[in-house]
C-alpha positions in Angstrom: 75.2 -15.4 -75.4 76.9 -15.8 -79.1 80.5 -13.9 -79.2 81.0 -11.3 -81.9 83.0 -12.6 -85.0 85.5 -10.7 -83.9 85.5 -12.6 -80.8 85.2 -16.0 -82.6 88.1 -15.2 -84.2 90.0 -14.5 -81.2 88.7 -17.9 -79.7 89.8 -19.6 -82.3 93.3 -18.8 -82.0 93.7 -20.1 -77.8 95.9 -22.8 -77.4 94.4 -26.1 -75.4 96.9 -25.1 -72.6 96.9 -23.4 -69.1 97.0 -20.5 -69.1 96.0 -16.6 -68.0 93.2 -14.8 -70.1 92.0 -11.1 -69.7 89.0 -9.8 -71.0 88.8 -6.0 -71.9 86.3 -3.8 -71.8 85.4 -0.1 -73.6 88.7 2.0 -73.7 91.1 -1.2 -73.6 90.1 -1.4 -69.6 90.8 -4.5 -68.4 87.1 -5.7 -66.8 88.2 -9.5 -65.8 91.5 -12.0 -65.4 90.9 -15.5 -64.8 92.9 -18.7 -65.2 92.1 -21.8 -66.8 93.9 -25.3 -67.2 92.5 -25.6 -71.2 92.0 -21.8 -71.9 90.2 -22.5 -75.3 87.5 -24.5 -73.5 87.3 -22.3 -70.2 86.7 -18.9 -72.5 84.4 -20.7 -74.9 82.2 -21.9 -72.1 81.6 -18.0 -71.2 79.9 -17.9 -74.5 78.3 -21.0 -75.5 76.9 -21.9 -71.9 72.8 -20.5 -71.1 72.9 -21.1 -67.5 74.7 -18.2 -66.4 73.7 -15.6 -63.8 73.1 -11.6 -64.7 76.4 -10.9 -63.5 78.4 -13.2 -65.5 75.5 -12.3 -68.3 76.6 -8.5 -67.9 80.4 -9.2 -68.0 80.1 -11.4 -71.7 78.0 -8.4 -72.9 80.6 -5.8 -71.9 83.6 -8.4 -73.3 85.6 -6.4 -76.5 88.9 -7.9 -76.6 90.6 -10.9 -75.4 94.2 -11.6 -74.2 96.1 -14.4 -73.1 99.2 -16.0 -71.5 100.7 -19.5 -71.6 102.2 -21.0 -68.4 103.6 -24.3 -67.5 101.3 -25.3 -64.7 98.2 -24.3 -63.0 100.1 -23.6 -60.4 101.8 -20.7 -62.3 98.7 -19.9 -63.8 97.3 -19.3 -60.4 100.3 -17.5 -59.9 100.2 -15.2 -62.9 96.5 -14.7 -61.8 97.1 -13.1 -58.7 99.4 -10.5 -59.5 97.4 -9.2 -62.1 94.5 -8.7 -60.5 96.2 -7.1 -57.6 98.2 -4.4 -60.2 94.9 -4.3 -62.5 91.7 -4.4 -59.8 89.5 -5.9 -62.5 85.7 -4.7 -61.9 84.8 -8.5 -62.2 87.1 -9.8 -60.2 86.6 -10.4 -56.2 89.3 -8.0 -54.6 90.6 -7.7 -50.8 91.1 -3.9 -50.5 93.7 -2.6 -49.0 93.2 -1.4 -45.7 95.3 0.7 -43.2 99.0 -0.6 -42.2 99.2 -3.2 -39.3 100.8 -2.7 -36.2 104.5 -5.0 -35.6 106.0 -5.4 -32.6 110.1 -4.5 -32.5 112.6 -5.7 -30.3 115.2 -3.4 -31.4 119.1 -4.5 -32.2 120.6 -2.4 -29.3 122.4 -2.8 -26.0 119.6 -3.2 -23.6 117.0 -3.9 -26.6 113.8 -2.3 -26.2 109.8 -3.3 -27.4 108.3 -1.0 -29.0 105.1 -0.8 -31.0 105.6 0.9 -34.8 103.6 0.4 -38.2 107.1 0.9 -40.1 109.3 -1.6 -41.1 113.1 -0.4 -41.9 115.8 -3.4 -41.8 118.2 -3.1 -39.1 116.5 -1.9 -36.5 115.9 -5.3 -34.8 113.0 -8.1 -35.4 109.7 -7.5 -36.1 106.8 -9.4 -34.9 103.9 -9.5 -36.2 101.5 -7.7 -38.3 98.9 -7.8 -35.6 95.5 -7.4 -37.5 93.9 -7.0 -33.8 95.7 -3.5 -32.4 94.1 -4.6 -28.5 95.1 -8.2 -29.3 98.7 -6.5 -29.3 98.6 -4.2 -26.6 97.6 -6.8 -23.5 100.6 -8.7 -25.1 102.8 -5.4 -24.9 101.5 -4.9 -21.6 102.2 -8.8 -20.4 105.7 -8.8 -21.0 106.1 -5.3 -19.7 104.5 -6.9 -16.1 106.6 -10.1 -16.4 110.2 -8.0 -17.2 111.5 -4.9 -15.8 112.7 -3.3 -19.6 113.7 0.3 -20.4 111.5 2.9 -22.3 114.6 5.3 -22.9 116.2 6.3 -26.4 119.7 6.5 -24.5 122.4 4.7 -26.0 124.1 2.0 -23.7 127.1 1.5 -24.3 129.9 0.6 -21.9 131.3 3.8 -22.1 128.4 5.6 -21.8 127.4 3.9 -18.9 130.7 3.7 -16.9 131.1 7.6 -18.2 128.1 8.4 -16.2 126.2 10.4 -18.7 122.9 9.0 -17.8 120.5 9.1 -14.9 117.8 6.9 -13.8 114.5 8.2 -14.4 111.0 7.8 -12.7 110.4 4.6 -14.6 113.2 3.4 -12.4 111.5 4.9 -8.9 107.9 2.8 -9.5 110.4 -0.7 -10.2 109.3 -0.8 -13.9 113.0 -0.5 -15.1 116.0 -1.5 -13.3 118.4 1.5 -14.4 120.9 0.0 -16.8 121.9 3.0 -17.7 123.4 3.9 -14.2 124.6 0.2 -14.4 122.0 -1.1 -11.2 121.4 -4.0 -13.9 124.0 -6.5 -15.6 123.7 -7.2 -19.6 123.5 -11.0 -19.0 120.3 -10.9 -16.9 118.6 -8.4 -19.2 119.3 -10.6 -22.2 117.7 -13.5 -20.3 114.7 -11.4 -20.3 115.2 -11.2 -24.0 115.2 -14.7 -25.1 112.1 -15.6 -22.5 110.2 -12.9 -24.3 111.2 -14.2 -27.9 109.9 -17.1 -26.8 106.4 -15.6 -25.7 106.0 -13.1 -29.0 106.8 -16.8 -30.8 103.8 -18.0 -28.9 105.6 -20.6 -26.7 105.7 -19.9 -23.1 107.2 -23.2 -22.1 110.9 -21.1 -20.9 109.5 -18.5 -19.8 106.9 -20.7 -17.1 110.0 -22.7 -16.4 111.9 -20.2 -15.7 109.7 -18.3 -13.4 108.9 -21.9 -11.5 112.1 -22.2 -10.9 112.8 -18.9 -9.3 109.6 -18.9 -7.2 110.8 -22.4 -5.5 114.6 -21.2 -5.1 113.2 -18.0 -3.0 110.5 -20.2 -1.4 113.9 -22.2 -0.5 115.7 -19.5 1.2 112.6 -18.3 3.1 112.3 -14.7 0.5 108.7 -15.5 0.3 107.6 -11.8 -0.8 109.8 -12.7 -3.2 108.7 -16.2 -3.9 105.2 -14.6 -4.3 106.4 -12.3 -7.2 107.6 -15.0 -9.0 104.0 -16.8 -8.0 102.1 -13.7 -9.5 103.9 -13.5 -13.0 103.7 -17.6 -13.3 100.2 -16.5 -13.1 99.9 -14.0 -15.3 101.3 -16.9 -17.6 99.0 -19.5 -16.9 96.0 -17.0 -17.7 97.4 -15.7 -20.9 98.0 -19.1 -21.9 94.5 -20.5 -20.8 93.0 -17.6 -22.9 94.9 -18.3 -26.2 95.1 -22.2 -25.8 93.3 -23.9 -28.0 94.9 -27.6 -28.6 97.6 -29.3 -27.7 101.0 -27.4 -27.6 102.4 -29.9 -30.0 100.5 -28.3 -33.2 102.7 -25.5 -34.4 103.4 -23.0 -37.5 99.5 -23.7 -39.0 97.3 -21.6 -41.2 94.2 -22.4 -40.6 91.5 -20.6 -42.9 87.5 -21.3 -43.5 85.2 -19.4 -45.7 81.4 -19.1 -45.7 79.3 -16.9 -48.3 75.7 -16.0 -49.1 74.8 -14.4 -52.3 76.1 -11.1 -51.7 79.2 -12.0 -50.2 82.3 -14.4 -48.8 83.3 -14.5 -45.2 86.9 -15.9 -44.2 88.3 -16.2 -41.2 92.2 -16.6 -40.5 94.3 -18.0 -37.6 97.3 -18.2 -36.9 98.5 -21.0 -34.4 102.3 -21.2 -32.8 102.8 -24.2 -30.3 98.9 -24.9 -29.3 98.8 -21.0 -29.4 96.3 -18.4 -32.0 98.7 -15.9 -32.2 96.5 -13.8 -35.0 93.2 -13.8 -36.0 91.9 -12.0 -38.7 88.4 -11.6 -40.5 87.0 -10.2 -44.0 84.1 -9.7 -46.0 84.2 -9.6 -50.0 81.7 -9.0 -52.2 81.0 -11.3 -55.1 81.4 -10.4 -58.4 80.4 -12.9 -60.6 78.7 -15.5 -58.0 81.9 -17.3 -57.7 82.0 -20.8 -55.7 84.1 -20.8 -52.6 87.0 -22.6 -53.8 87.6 -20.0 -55.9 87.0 -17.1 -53.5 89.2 -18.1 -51.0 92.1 -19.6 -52.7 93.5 -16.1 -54.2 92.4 -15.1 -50.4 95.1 -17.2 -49.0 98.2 -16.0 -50.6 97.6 -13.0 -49.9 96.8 -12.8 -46.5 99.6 -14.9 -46.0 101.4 -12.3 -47.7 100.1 -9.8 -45.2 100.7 -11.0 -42.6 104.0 -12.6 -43.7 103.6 -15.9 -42.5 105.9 -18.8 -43.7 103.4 -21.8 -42.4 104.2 -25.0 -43.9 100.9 -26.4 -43.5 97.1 -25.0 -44.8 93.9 -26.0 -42.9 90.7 -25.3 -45.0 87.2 -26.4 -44.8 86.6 -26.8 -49.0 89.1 -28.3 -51.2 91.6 -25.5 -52.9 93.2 -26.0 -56.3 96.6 -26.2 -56.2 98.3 -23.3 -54.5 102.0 -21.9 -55.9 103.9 -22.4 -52.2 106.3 -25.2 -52.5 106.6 -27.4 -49.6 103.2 -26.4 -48.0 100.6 -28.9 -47.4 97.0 -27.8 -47.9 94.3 -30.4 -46.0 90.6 -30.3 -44.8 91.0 -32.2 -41.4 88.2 -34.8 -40.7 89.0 -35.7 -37.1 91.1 -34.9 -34.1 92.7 -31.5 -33.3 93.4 -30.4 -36.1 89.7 -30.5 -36.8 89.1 -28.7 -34.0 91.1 -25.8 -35.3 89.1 -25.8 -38.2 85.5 -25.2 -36.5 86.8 -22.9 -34.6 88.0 -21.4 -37.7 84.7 -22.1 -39.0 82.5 -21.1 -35.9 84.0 -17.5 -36.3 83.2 -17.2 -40.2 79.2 -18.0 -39.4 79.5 -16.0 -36.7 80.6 -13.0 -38.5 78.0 -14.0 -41.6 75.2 -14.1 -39.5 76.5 -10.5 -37.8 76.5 -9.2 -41.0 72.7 -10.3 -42.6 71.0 -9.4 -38.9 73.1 -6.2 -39.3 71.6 -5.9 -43.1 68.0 -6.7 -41.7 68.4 -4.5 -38.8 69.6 -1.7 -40.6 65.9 -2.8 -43.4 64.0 -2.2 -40.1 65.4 1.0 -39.1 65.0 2.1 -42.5 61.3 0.9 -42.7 60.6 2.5 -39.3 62.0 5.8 -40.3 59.9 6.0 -43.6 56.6 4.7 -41.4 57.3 7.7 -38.8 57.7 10.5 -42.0 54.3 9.2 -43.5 52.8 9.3 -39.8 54.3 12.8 -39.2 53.6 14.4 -43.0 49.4 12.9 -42.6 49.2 13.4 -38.6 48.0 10.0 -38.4 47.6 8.6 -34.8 49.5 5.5 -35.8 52.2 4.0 -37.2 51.2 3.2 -40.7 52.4 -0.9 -41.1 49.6 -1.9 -43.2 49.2 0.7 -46.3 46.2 -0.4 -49.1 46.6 1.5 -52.7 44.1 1.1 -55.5 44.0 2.1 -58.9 40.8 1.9 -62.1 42.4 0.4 -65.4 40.0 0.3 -68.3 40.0 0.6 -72.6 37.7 2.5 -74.1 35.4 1.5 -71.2 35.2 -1.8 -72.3 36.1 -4.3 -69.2 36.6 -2.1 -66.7 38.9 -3.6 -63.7 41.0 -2.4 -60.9 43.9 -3.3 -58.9 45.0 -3.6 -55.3 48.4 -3.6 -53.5 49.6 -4.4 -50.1 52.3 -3.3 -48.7 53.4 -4.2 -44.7 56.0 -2.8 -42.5 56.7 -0.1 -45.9 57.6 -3.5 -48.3 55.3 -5.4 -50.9 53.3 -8.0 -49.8 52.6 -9.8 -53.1 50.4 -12.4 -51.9 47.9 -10.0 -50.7 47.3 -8.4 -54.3 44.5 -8.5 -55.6 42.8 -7.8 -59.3 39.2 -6.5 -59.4 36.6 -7.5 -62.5 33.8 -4.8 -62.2 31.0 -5.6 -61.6 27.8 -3.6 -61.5 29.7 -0.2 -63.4 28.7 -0.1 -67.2 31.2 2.1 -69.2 34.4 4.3 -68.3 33.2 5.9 -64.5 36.1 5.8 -62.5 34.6 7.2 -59.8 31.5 4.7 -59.4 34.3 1.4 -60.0 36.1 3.2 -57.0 33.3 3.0 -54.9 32.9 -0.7 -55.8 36.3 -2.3 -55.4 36.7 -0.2 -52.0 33.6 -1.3 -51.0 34.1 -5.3 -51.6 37.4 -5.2 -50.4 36.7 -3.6 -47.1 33.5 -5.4 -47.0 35.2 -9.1 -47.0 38.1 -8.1 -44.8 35.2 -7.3 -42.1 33.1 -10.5 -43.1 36.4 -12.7 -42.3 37.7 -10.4 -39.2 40.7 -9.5 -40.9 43.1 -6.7 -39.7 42.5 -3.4 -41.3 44.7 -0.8 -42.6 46.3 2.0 -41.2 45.7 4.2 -44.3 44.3 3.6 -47.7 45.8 5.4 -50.8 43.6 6.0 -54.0 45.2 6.6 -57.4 43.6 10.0 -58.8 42.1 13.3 -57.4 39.2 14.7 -55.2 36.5 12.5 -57.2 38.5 8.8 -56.8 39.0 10.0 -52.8 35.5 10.8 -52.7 34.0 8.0 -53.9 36.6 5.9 -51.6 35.6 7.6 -48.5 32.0 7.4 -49.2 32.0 3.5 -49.8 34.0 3.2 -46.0 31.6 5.1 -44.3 28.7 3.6 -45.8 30.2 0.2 -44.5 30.7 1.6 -41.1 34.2 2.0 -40.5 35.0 5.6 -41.3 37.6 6.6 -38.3 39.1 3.1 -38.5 41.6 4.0 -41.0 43.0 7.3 -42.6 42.5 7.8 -46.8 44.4 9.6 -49.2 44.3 10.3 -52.5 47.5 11.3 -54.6 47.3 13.0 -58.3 49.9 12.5 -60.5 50.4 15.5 -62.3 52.2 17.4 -59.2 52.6 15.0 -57.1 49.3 16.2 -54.6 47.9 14.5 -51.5 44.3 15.2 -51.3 42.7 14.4 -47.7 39.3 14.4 -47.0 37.1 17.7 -46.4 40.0 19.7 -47.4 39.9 21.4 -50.4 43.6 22.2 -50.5 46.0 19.6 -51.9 48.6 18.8 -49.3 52.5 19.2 -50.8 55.1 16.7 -49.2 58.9 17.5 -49.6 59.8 15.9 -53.1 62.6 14.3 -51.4 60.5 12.4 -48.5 60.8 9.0 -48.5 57.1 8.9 -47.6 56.2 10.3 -51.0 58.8 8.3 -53.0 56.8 5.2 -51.1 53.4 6.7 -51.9 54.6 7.0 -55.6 56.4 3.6 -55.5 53.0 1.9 -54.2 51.0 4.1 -57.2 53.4 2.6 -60.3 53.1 -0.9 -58.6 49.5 -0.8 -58.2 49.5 1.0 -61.8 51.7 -2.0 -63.3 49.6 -4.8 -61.3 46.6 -3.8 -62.7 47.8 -2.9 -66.5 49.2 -6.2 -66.4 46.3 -7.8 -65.9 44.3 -6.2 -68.2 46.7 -6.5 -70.8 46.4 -10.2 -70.2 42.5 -10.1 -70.7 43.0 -8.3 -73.8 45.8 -11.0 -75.1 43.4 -13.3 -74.7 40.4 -12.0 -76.7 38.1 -10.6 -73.8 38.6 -7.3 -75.0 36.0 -6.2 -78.0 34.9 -3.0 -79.7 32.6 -1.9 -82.7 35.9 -2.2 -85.3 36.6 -6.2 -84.7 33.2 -6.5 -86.1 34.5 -5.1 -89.7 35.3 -7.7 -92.2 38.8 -7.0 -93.5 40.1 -5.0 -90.0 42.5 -7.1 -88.1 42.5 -6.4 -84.1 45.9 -4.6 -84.3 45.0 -2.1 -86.9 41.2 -1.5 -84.6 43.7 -0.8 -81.5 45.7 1.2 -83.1 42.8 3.8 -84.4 41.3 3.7 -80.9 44.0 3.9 -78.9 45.2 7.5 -81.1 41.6 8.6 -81.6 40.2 7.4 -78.4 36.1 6.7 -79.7 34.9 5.2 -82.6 32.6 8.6 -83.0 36.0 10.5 -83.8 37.5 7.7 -86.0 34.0 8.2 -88.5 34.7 12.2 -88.3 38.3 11.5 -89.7 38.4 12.3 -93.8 39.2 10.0 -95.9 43.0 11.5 -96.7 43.5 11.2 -93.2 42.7 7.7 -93.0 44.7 6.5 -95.8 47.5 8.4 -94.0 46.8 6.2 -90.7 46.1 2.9 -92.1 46.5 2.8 -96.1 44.4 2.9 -99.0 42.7 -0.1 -98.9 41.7 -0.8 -95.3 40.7 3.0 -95.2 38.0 2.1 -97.9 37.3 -0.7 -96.1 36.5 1.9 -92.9 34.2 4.7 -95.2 32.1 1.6 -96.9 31.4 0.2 -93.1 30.9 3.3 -91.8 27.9 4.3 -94.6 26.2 1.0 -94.2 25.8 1.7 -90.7 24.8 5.1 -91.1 22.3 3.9 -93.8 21.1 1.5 -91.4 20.4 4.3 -88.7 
């Protein structure tokens, strides 16, 4: 698609050098912001290129302005890129929305530090953990260290004083062993704060101390014959060993990766994140986008990754993908596409997850088709009182000019959607001139006729374009073939929308907003467009003739337009000759009265 000289001027003026350009749109909206390493050549291409899709087709034909920004590198051009479609939201630009706020994990800053669950981050409370995108992900982990270590729930404040001042009593957390009462002083600081640093160690997704340190107790009690106490220590150990066996994936030596794979369709992009600490996923995360502008991968996901690593705050030095990313603006991270080993492994799990949630999505999509069709075949049942569902639906329609090559059309549709190959176009056959009804009885009659000869399936119901006379004519060509009662027939008018049934003399009225009749009237245009289509086609090619391409001197286009206003060549001779001259012009209107008095004279 050519630019506008305006937009040629524009053009003109880009630098060959990276850069940031932003299309706008009507009322100086910006519509798209994309980066390019030669920004001259990469917004040229939008224009001078013929193989784009509709979208891209729609965004150049909605382009009014163009801006620009140089930058050093394509890394800071991706850069640049990112931030302004995040504050700008482009409508062609692939967006993550924002969603709700993610759960953290806080071990708080106090005496006797606490774990606690929030969605609010306010420095110097303590250190956060997290985001957790999966809430129940977080809450067995919550629940894990609270089973492995006895920690306090209470808001008191511990302090030495406090605590030797006896201002605090133990409460019923205490009582059922889920607290060991530090605030009565029953529990020292230095054990608690072991408790801390094994359960750093867990929310850091290496359970290495913890194990070891819960081994060690378990044989020490075992020593000194405490074995209910020796079996505690067994019971947490595990607890361990099935949390780990759970969230294991490889070895315990691969630690601090991002690992990220994408999959798409036409519609949309599917990514899948994890995050692995020591061996360890300690955050998964999934999402959908829809395309824009049928972008490839590459260029899907890479925006994708900065900012879920944003998100989620992670500070990974190493990237696993499975396409190859253009360079990515984080200094000393390392972006790869394993081939082998573990770190492959990482990476179809990654991957399994993204075709896993693709493939949920499009049987979701085609589920949600089939539901949809079912509900629109149970209205039609219900609004006709048919005895069965309606799969197979039949609708014809008469197209003819000036009853000249009279045909008809036939559509199909199955399960309420088109079935194109089953069309069919109808030249007729033994009907002389424009009777619709007698051309209905024919094409129902063959069509029914064959599908019996070759033991095909009928239909469920049989739709006629027109009134009483077309749904006459229909019924009486299926009962004189023998198979009235093996399928219902309707006939539907267009002027108000009315169902005529046979033997009743009553139109039948259907809720203009049923999706029954927006399917009969959706079946009607198609059948309608089939057949004017083809007809149109015989015309093109010279099978249509009347009494006026005979006259010497009358072109074919001037001949259909008098017949298609006047309808008969009996009301064109009636016309005066001031009225002619006013339709087609002085001279071809003689041309008209002269041919018209030699044939009367000839009469």
């Amino acid at each position: 698609m050519a630019a506008s000289p305006e937009l040629q001027d524009q053009i003109r003026q880009l630098p060959h050098r990276p850069g940031v350009y932003k299309y706008f749109g009507d009322e100086e909206t910006i519509i798209y912001v994309g980066k390019a390493i030669d920004l001259r050549k990469r917004v040229s291409s939008y224009f001078t290129k013929q193989d784009h899709n509709k979208k891209t087709q729609q965004l150049v034909k909605n382009i009014r302005r163009i801006e620009f920004t140089i930058v050093d590198s394509e890394s800071d051009a991706f850069l640049l890129e990112n931030n302004l479609i995040k504050q700008h939201q482009p409508k062609y630009n692939i967006l993550l929305k924002d969603g709700k706020t993610y759960p953290y994990l806080l071990l708080t800053n106090e005496r006797f530090p606490r774990l606690i669950p929030t969605r609010t981050k306010r420095p110097g409370d303590g250190h956060y953990y997290g985001p957790y995108a999966n809430v129940t992900g977080m809450n067995l982990l919550l629940e894990l260290i609270r089973a492995l270590y006895p920690l306090r729930t209470c808001t008191y404040n511990l302090s030495q004083a406090n605590i030797e001042a006896g201002k605090f009593k133990v409460c019923l957390e205490y009582h059922i062993g889920n607290c060991k009462g530090p605030c009565e002083g029953h529990q020292d600081e230095e054990t608690y704060n072991q408790y801390i640093q094994q359960i750093r160690q867990i929310l850091n997704g290496d359970l290495r101390l913890p194990k070891q340190y819960f081994r060690d107790r378990m044989a020490q009690a075992a020593q000194e014959q405490q074995y209910e106490l020796a079996h505690q220590f067994k019971v947490k150990l595990d607890k361990l060993d099935e949390f780990q066996s759970k969230s294991t994936i490889v070895n315990a030596n691969l630690t601090n990766i991002d690992v990220f794979a994408i999959a798409s369709n036409e519609k949309a992009a599917f990514i899948s994140y994890l995050k692995v600490m020591n061996g360890s996923i300690v955050l998964t995360q999934s999402v959908e986008v829809q395309k824009k502008l049928d972008e490839p991968d590459d260029e899907i996901l890479a925006p994708l990754v900065m900012r879920m690593r944003e998100e989620f705050e992670s500070e990974s030095k190493e990237i696993l993908t499975n396409v190859a990313l253009p360079p990515l603006p984080l200094p000393g991270v390392t972006v790869a596409q394993p081939q082998i080993g573990d770190k492959r492994k990482l990476l179809e799990l990654s991957l399994k997850n993204v075709l896993y949630l693709r493939k949920e999505k499009e049987s979701m999509n085609d589920r949600s088709k089939d539901l949809n069709e079912v509900r629109i075949m149970e209205t039609i049942k219900k609004d006709l009182r048919l005895t069965e569902l309606p799969k197979h639906i039949e609708c014809f329609d008469n197209s003819n000019f000036q009853g000249d090559n009279p045909v008809a059309a036939m559509v199909c549709f199955r399960n309420a959607r088109p079935s194109k190959k089953e069309y069919r176009h109808y030249h007729i056959k033994t009907v002389i001139g424009p009777n619709d009804f007698d051309s209905m009885y024919e094409v129902v009659s063959r069509r029914y006729r064959r599908l019996t000869d070759e033991g095909a399936s009928l239909p469920q119901l049989v739709i006629v374009d027109g009134g009483k006379g077309q749904l006459s004519m229909a019924v009486k060509a299926i009962k004189d073939l023998g198979l009235w009662g093996q399928m219902a027939v309707i006939g539907i008018a267009k002027r108000l929308e009315e169902i005529y049934v046979p033997n009743d003399p009553l139109p039948l009225y259907i809720d203009k907003k049923s999706e029954g009749l927006r399917l009969f009237q959706r079946m009607r245009d198609e059948v309608h467009r089939f057949g004017i289509t083809f007809h149109r086609n015989r015309r093109d090619a010279g099978t249509l003739k009347t009494e006026l391409t005979d006259v010497k001197g009358l072109g074919p286009v001037t001949a259909d337009k008098l017949l298609t206003k006047f309808k008969s060549v009996k009301k064109i001779k009636e016309l005066s000759e001031a009225e002619l001259v006013t339709e087609v012009g002085k001279a071809k209107a003689r041309i008209l009265i002269d041919y018209f008095a030699q044939t009367d004279a000839a009469v």
